[in-house]
ZADO-1210 file (C-alpha; in nm, 4 decimals, padded with zeros to 6 digits):
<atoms>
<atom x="12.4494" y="11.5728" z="21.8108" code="UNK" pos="1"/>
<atom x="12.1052" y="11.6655" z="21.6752" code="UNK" pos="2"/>
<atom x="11.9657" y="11.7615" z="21.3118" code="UNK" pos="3"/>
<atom x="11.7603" y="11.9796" z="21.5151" code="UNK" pos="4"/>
<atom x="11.3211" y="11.9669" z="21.5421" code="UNK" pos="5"/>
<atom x="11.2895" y="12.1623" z="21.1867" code="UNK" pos="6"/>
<atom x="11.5387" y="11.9343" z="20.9839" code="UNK" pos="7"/>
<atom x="11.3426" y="11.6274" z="21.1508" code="UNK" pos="8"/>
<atom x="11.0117" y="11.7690" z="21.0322" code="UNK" pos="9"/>
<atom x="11.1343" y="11.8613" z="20.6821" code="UNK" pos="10"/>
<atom x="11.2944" y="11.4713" z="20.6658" code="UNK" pos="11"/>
<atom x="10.9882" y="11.3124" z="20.7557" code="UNK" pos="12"/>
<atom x="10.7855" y="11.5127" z="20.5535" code="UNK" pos="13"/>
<atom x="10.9847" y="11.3313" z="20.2579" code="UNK" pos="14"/>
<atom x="10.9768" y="10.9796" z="20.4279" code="UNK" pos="15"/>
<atom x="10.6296" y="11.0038" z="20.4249" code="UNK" pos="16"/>
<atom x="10.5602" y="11.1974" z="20.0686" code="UNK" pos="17"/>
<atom x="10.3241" y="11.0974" z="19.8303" code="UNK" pos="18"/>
<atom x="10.6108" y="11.0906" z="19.5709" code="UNK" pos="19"/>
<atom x="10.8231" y="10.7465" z="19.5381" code="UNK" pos="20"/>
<atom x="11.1417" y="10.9134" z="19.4583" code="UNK" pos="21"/>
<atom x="11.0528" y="11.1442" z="19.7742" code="UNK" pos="22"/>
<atom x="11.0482" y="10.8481" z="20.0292" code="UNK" pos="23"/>
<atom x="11.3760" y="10.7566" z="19.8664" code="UNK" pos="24"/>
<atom x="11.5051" y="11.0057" z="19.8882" code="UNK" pos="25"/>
<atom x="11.4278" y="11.0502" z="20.2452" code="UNK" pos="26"/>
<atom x="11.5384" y="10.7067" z="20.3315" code="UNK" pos="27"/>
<atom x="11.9081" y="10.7864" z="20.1560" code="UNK" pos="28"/>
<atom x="11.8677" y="11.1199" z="20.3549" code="UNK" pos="29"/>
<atom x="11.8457" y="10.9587" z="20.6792" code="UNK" pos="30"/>
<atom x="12.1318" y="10.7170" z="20.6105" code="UNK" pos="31"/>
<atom x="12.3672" y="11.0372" z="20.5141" code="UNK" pos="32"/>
<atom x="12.2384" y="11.1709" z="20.8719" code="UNK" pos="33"/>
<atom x="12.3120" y="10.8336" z="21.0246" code="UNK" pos="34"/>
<atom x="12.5304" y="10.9774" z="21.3193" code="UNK" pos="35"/>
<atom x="12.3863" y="11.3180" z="21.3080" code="UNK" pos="36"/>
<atom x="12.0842" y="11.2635" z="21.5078" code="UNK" pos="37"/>
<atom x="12.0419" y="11.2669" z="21.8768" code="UNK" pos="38"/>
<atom x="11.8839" y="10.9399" z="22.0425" code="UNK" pos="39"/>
<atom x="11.5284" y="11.1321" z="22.0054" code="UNK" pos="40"/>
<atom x="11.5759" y="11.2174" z="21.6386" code="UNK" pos="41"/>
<atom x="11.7020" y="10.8867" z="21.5348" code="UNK" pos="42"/>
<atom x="11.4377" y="10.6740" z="21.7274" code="UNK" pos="43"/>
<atom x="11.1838" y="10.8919" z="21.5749" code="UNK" pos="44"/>
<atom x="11.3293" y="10.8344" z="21.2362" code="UNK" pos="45"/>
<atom x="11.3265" y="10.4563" z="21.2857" code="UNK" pos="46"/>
<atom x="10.9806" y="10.4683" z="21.3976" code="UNK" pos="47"/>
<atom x="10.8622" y="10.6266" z="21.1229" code="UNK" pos="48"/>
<atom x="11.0070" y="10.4373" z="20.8586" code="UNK" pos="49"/>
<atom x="10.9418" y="10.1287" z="20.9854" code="UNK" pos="50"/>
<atom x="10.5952" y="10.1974" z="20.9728" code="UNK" pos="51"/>
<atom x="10.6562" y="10.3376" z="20.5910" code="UNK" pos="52"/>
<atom x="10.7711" y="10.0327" z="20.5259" code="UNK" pos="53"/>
<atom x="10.4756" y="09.8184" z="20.5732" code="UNK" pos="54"/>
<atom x="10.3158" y="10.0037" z="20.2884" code="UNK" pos="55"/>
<atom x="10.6188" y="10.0748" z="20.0678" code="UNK" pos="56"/>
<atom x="10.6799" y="09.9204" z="19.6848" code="UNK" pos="57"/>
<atom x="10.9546" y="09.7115" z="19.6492" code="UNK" pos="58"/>
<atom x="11.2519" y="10.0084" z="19.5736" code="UNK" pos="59"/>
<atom x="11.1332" y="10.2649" z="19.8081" code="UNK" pos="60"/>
<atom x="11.0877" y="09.9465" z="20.1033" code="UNK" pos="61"/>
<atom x="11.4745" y="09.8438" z="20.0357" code="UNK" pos="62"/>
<atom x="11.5923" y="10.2034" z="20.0959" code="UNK" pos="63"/>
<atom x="11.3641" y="10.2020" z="20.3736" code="UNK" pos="64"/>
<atom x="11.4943" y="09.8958" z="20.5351" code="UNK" pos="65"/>
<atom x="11.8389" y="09.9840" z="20.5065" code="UNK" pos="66"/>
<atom x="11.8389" y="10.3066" z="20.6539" code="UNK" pos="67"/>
<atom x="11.6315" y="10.1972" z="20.9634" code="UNK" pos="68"/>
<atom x="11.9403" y="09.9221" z="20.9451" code="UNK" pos="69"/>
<atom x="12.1947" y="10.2305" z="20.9424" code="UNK" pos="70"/>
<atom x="12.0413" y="10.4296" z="21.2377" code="UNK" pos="71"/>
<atom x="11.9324" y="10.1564" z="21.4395" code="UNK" pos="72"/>
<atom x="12.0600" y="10.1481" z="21.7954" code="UNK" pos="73"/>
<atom x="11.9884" y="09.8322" z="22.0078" code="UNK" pos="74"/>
<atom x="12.1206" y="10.0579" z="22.3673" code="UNK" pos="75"/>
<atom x="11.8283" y="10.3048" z="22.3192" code="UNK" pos="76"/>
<atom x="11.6084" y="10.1112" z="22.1027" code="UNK" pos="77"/>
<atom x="11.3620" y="09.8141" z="22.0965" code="UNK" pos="78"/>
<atom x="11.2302" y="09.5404" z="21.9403" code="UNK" pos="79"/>
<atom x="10.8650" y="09.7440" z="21.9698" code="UNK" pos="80"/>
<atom x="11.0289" y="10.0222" z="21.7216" code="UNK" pos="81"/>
<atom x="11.0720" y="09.8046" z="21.4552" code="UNK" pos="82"/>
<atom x="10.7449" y="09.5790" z="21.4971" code="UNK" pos="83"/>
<atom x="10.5516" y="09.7330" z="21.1993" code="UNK" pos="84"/>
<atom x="10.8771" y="09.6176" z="21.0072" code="UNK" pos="85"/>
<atom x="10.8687" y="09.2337" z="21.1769" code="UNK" pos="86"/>
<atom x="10.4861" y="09.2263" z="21.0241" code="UNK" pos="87"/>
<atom x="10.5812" y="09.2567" z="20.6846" code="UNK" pos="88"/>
<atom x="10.5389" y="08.9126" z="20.4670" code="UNK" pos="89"/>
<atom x="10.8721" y="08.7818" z="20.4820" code="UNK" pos="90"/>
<atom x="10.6948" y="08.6325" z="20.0889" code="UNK" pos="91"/>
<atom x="10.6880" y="08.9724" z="19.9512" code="UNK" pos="92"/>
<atom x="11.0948" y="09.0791" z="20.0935" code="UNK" pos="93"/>
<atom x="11.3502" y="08.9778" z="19.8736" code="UNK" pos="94"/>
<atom x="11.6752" y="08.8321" z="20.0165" code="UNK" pos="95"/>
<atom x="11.8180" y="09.1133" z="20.0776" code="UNK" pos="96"/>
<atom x="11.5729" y="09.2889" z="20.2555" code="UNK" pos="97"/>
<atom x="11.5101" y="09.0043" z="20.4287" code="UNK" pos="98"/>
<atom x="11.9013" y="08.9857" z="20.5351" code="UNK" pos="99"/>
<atom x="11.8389" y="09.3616" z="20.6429" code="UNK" pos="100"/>
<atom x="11.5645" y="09.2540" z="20.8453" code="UNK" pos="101"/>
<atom x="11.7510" y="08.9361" z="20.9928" code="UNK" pos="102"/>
<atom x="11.9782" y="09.1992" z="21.0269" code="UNK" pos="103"/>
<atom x="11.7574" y="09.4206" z="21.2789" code="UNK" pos="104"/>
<atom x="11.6698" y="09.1208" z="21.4954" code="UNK" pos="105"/>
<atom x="12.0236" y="08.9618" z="21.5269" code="UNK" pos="106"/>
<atom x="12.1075" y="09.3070" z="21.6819" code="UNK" pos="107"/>
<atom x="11.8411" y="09.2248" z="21.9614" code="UNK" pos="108"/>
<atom x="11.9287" y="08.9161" z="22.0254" code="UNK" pos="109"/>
<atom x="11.6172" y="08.7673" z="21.8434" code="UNK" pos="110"/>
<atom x="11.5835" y="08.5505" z="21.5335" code="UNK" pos="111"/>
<atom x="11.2894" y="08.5841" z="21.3241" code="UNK" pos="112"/>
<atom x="11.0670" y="08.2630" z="21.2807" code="UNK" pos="113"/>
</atoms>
């Protein structure tokens, strides 16, 4: 399958929009997608938003977190796609995001430290 190279643009253009309800938006977006995209599309989504959420409030950052939780594929992906994600403060996740990004690493195999 494949949301094909336009969709992808137009999604990332709102995961990476100066407007909150934007990146929300895109983050819900992507989860709706979820088994839409092809291995490309969905490791580029991943990518993205992981590095999104570094930067992202506390709403935006939970929708981020969960739909990089939804598309995430351990067979085609690694733990280097979600590393921005791994740097965030674990102090400034709450629980849940924190379970989300327990979550990602259980997935690989890892626990985070």
């Amino acid at each position: 399958m494949s949301i094909g190279r336009e969709r992808l643009g137009e999604l990332l253009a709102l995961i990476v929009s100066e407007k909150p309800a934007d990146r929300v938006e895109g983050a819900d977006t992507v989860r709706d997608w979820a088994g839409s995209f092809s291995a490309f599309e969905a490791r580029v989504v991943v990518r993205v938003l992981a590095v999104a959420a570094t930067v992202e409030e506390r709403d935006g950052r939970e929708a981020q977190l969960l739909a990089i939780l939804t598309v995430f594929d351990p067979r085609t992906m690694t733990r280097d796609d979600i590393a921005p994600v791994l740097d965030i403060d674990p102090d400034r996740l709450d629980r849940g995001e924190r379970e989300y990004v327990n979550d990602l690493l259980e997935s690989l195999g890892w626990k985070q430290s």
